[in-house]
PDB file of N, CA, C and O in Angstrom:
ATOM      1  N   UNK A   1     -28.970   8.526 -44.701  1.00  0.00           N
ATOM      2  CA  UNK A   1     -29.203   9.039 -46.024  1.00  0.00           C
ATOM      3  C   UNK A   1     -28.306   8.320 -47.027  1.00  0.00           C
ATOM      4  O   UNK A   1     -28.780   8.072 -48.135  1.00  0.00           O
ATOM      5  N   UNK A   2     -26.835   7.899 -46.691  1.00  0.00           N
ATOM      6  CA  UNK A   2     -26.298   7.109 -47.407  1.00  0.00           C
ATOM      7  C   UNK A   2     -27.067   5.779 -47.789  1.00  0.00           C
ATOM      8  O   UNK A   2     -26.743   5.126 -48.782  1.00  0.00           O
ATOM      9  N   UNK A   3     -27.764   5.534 -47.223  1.00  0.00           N
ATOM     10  CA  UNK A   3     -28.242   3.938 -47.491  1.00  0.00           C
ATOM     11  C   UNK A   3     -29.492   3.978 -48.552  1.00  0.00           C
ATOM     12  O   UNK A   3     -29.734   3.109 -49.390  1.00  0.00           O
ATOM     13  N   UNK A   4     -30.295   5.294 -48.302  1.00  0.00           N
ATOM     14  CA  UNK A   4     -30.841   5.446 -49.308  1.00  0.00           C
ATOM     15  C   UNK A   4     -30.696   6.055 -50.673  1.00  0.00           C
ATOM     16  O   UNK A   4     -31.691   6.039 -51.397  1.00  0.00           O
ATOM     17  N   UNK A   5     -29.420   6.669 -51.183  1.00  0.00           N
ATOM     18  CA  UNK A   5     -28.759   6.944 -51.749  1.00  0.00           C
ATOM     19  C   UNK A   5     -28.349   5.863 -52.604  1.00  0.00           C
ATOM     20  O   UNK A   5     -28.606   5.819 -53.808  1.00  0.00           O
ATOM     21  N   UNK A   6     -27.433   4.618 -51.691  1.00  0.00           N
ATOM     22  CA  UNK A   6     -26.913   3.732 -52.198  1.00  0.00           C
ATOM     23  C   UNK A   6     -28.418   2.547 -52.975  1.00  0.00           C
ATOM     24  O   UNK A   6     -28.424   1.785 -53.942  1.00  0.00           O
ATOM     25  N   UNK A   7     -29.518   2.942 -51.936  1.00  0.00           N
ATOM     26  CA  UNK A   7     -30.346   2.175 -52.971  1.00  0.00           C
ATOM     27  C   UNK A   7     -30.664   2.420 -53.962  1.00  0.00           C
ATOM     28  O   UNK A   7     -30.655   1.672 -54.940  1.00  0.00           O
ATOM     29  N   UNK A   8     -30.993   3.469 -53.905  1.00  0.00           N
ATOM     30  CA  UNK A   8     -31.281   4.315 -55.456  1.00  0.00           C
ATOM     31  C   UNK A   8     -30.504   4.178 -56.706  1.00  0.00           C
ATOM     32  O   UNK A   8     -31.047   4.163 -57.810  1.00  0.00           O
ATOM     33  N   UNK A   9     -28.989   4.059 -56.489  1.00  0.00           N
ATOM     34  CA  UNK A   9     -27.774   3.903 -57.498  1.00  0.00           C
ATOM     35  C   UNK A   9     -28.096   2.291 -57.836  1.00  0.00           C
ATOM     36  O   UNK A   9     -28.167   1.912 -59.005  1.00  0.00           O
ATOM     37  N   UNK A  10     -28.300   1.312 -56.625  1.00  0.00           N
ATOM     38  CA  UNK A  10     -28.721  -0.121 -57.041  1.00  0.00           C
ATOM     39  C   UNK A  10     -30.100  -0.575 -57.769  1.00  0.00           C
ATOM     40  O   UNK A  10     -30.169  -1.568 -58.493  1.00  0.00           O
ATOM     41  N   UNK A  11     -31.386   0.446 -57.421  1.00  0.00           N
ATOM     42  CA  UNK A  11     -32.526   0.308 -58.193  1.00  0.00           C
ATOM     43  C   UNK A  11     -32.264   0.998 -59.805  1.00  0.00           C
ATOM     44  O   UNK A  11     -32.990   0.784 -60.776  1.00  0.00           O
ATOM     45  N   UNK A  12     -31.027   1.873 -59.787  1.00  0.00           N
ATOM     46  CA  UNK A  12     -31.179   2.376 -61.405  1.00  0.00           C
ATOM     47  C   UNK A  12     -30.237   0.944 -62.244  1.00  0.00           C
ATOM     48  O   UNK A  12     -30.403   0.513 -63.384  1.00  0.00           O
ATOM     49  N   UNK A  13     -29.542   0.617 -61.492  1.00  0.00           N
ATOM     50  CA  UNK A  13     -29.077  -0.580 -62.391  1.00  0.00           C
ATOM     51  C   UNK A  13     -30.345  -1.730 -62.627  1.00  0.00           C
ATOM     52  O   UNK A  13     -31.136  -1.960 -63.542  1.00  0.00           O
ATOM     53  N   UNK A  14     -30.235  -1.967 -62.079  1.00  0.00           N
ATOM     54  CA  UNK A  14     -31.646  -2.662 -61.928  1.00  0.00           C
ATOM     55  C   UNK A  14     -32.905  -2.418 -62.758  1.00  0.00           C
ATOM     56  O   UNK A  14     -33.724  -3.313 -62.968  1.00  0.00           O
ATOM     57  N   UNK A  15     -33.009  -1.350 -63.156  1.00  0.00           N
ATOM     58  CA  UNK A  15     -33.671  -0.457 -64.317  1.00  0.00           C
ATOM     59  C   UNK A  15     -32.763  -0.982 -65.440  1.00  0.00           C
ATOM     60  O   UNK A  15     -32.921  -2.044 -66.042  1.00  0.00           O
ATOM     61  N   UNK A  16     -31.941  -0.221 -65.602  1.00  0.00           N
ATOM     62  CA  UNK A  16     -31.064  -0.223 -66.914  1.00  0.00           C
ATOM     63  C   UNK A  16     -30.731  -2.110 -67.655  1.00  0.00           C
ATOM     64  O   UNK A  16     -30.432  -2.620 -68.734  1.00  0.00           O
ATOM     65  N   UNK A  17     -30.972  -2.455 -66.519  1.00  0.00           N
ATOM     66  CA  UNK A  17     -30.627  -4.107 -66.684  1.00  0.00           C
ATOM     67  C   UNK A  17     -32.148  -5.082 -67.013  1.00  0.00           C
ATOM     68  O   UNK A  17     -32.251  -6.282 -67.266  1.00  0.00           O
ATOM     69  N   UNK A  18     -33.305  -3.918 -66.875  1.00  0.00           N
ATOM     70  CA  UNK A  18     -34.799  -4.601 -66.916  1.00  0.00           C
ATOM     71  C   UNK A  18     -35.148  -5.503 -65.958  1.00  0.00           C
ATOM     72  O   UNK A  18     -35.983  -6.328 -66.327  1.00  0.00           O
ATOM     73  N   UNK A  19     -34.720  -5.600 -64.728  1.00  0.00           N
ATOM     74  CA  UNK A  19     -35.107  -6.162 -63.386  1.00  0.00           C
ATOM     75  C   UNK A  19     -36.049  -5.424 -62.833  1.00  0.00           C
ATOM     76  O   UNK A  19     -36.909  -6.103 -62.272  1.00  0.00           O
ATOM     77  N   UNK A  20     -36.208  -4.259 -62.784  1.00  0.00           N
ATOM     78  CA  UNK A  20     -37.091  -3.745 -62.168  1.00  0.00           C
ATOM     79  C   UNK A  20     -38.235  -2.349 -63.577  1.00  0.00           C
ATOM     80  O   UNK A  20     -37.940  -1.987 -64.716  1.00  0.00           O
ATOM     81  N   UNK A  21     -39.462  -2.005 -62.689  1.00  0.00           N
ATOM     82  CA  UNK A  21     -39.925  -1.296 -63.751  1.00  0.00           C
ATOM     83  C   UNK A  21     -39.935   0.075 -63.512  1.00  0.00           C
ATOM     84  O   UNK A  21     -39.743   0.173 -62.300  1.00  0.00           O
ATOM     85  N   UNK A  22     -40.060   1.286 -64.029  1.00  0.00           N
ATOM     86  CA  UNK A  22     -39.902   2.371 -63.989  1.00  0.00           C
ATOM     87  C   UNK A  22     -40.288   3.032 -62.857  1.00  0.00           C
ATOM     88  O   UNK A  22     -39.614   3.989 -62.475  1.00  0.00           O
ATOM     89  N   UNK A  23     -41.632   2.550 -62.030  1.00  0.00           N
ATOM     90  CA  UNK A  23     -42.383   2.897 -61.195  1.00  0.00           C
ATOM     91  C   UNK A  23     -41.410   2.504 -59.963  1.00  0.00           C
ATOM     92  O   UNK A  23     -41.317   3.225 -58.970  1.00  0.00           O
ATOM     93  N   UNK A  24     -40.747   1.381 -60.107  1.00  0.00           N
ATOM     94  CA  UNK A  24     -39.920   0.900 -58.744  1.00  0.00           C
ATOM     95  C   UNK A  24     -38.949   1.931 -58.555  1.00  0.00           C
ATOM     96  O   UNK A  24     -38.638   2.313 -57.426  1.00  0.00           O
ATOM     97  N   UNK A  25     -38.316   2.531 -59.891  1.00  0.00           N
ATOM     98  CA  UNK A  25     -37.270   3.385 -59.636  1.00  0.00           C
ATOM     99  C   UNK A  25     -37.397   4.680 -59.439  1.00  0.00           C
ATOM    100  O   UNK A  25     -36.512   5.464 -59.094  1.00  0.00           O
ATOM    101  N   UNK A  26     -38.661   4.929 -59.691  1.00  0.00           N
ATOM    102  CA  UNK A  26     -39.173   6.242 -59.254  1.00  0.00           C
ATOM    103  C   UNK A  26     -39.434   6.558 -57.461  1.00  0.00           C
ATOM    104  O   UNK A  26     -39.437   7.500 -56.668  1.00  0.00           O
ATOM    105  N   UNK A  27     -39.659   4.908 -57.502  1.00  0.00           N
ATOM    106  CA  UNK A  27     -40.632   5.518 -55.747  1.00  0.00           C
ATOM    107  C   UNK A  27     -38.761   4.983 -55.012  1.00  0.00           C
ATOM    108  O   UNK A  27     -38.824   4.985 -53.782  1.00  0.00           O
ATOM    109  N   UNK A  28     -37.501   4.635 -55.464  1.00  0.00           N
ATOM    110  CA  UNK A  28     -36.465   4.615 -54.955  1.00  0.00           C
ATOM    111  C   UNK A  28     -36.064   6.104 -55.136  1.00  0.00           C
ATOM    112  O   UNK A  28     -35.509   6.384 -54.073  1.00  0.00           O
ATOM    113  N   UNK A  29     -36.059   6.842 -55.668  1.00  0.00           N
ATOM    114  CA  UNK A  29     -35.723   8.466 -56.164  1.00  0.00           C
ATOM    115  C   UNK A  29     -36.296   9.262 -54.948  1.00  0.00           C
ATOM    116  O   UNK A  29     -35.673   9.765 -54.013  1.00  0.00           O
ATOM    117  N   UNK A  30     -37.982   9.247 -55.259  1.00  0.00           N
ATOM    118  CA  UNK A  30     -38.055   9.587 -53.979  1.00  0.00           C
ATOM    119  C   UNK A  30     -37.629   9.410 -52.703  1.00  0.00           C
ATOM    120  O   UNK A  30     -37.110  10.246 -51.963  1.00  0.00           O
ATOM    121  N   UNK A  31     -37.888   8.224 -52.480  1.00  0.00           N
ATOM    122  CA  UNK A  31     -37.222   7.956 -50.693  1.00  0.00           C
ATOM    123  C   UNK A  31     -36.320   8.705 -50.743  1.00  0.00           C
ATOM    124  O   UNK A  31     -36.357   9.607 -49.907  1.00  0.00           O
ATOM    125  N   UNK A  32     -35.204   8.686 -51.651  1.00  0.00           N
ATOM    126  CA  UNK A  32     -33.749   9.235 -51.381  1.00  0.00           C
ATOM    127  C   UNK A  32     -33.995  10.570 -51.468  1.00  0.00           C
ATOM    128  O   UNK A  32     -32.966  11.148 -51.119  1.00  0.00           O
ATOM    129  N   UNK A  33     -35.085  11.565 -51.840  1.00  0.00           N
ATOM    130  CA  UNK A  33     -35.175  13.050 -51.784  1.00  0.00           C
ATOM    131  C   UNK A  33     -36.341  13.221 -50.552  1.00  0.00           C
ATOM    132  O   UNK A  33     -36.515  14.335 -50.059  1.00  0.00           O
ATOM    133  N   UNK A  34     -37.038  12.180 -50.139  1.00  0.00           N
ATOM    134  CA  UNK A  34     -37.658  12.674 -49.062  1.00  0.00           C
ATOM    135  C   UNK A  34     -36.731  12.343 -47.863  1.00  0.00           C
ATOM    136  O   UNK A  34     -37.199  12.402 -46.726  1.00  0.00           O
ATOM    137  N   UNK A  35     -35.712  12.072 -48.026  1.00  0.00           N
ATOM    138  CA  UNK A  35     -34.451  11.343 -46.855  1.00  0.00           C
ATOM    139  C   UNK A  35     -33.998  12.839 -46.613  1.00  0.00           C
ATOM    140  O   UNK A  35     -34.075  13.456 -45.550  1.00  0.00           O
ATOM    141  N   UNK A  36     -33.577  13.227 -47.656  1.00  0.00           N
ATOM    142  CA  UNK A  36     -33.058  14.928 -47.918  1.00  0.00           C
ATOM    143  C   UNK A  36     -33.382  16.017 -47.305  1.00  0.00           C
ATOM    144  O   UNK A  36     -32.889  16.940 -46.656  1.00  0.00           O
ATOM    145  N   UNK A  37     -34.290  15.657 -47.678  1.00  0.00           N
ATOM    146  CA  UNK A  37     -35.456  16.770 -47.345  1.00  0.00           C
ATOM    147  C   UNK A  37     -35.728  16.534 -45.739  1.00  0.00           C
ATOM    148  O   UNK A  37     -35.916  17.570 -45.102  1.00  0.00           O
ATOM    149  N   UNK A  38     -35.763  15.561 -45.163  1.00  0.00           N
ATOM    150  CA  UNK A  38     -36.272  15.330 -43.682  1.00  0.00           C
ATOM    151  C   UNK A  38     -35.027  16.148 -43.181  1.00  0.00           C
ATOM    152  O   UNK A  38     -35.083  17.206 -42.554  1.00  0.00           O
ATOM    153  N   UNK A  39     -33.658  15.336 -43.645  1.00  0.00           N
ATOM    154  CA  UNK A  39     -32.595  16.314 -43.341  1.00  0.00           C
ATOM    155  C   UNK A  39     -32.381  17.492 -43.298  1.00  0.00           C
ATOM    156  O   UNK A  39     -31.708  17.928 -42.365  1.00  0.00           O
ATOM    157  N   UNK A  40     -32.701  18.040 -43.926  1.00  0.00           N
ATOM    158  CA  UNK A  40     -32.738  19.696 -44.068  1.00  0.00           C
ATOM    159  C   UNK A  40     -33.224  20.426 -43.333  1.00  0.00           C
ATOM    160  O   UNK A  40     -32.845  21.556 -43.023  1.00  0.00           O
ATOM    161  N   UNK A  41     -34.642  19.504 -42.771  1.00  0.00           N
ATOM    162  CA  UNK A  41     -35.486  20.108 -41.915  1.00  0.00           C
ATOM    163  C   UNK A  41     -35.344  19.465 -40.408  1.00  0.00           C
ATOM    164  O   UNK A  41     -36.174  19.590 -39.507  1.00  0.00           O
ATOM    165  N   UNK A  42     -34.299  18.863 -40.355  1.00  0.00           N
ATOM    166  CA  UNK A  42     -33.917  18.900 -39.098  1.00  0.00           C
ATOM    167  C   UNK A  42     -32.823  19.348 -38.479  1.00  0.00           C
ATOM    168  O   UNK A  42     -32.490  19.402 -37.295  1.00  0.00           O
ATOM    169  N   UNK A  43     -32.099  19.798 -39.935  1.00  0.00           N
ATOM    170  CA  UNK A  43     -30.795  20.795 -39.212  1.00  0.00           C
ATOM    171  C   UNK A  43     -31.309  22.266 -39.425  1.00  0.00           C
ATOM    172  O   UNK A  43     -30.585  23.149 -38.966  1.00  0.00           O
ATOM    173  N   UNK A  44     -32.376  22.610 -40.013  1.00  0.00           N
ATOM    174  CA  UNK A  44     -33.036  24.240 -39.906  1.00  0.00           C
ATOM    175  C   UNK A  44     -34.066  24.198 -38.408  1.00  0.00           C
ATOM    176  O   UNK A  44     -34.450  25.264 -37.928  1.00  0.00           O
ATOM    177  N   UNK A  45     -34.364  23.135 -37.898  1.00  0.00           N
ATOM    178  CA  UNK A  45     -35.199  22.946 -36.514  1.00  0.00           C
ATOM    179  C   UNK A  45     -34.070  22.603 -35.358  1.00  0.00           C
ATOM    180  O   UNK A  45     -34.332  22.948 -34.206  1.00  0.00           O
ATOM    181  N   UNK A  46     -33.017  22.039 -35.590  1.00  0.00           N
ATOM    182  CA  UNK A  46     -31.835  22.605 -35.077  1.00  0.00           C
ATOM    183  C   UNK A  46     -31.562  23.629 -34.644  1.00  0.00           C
ATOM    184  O   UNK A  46     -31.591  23.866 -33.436  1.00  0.00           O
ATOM    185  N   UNK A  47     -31.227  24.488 -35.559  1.00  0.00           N
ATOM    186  CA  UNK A  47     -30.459  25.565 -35.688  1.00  0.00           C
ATOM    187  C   UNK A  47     -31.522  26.754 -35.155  1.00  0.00           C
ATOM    188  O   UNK A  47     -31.085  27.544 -34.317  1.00  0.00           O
ATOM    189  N   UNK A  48     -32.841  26.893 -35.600  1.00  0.00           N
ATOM    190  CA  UNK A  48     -33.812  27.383 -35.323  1.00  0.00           C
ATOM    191  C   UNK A  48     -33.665  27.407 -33.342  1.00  0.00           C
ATOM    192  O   UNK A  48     -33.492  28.427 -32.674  1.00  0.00           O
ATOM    193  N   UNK A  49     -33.774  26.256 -32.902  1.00  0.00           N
ATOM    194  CA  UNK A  49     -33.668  25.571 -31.323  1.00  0.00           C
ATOM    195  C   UNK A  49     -32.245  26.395 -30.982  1.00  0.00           C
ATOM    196  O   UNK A  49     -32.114  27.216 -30.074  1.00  0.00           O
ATOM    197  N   UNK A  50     -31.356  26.033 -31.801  1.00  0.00           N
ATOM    198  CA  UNK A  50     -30.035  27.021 -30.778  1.00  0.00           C
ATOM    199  C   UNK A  50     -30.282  28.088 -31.037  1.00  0.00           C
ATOM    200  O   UNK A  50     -30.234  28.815 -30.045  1.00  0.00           O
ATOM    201  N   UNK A  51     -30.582  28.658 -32.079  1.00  0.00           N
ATOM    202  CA  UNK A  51     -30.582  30.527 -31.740  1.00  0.00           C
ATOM    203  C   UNK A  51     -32.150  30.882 -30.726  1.00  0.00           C
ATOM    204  O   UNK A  51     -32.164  32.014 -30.242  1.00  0.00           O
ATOM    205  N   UNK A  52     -33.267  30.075 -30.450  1.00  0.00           N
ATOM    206  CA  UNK A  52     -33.933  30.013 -29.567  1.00  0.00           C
ATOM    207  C   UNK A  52     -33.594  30.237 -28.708  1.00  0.00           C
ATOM    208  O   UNK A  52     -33.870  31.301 -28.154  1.00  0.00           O
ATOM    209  N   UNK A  53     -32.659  29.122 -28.080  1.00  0.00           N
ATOM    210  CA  UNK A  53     -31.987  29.127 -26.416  1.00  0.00           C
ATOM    211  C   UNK A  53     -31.035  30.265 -25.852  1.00  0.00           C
ATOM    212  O   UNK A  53     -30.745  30.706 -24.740  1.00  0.00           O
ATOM    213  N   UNK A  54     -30.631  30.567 -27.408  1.00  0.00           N
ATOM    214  CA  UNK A  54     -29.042  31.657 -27.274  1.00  0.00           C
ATOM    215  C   UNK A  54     -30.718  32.648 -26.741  1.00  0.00           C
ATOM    216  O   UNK A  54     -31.276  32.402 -25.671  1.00  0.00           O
ATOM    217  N   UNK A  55     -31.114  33.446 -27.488  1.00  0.00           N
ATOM    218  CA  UNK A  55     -31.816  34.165 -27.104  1.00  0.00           C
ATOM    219  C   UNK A  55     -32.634  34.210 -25.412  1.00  0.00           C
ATOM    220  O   UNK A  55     -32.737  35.232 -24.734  1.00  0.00           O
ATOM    221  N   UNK A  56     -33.007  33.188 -25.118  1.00  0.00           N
ATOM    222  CA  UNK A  56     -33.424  32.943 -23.897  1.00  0.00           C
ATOM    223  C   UNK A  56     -32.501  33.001 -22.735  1.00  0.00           C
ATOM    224  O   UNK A  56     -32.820  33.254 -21.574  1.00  0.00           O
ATOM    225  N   UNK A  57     -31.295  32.730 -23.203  1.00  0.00           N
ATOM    226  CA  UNK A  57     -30.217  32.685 -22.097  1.00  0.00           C
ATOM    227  C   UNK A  57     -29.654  34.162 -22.329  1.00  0.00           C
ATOM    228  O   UNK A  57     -28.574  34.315 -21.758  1.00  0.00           O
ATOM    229  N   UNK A  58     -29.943  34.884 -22.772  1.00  0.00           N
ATOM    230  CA  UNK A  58     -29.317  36.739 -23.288  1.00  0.00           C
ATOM    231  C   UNK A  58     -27.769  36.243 -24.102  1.00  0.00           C
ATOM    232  O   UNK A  58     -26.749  36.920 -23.977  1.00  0.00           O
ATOM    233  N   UNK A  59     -27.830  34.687 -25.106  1.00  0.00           N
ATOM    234  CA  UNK A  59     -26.193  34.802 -24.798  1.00  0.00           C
ATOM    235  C   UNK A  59     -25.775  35.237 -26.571  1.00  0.00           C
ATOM    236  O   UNK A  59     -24.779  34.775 -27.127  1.00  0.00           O
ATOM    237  N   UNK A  60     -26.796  36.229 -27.275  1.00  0.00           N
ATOM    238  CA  UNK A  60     -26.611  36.163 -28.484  1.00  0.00           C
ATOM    239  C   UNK A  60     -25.551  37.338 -28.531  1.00  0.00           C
ATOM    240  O   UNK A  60     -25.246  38.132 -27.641  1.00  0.00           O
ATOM    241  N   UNK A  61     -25.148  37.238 -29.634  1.00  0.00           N
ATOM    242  CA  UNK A  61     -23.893  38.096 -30.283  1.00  0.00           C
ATOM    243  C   UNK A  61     -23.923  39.796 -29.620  1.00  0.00           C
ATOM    244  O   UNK A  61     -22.827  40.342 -29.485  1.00  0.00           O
ATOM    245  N   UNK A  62     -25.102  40.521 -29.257  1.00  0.00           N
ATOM    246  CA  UNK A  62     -25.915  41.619 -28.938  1.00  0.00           C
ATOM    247  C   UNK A  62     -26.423  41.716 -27.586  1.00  0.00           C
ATOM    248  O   UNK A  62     -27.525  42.122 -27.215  1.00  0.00           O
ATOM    249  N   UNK A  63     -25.046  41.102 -26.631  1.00  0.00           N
ATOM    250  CA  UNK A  63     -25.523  41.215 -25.267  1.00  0.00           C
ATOM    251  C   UNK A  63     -25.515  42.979 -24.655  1.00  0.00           C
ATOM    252  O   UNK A  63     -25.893  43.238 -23.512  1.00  0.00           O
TER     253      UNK A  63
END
């Protein structure tokens, strides 16, 4: 996620400097919020998976 982050900060200069056009820096914005977003949803499918297993193994807080 850092790397797409760091592109994004390099496509807005790149903007601001007229190297690139609005549309380039838009679809860099995204990547870096669909990067996010994948993230999010793989530490809630995570987390989802361990309280799964806790449950399956009887080892939740409510033995």
């Amino acid at each position: 996620m850092d790397l797409t982050h760091e592109t994004e900060t390099i496509e807005q200069v790149r903007f601001e400097n007229g190297a690139i056009n609005l549309n380039d820096l838009l679809y860099a914005k995204a990547r870096n919020q669909q990067a996010k977003s994948r993230l999010i949803s793989a530490e809630y499918a995570c987390l989802s998976a361990q309280f799964y297993l806790d449950y399956l193994l009887e080892d939740g807080k409510n033995k």
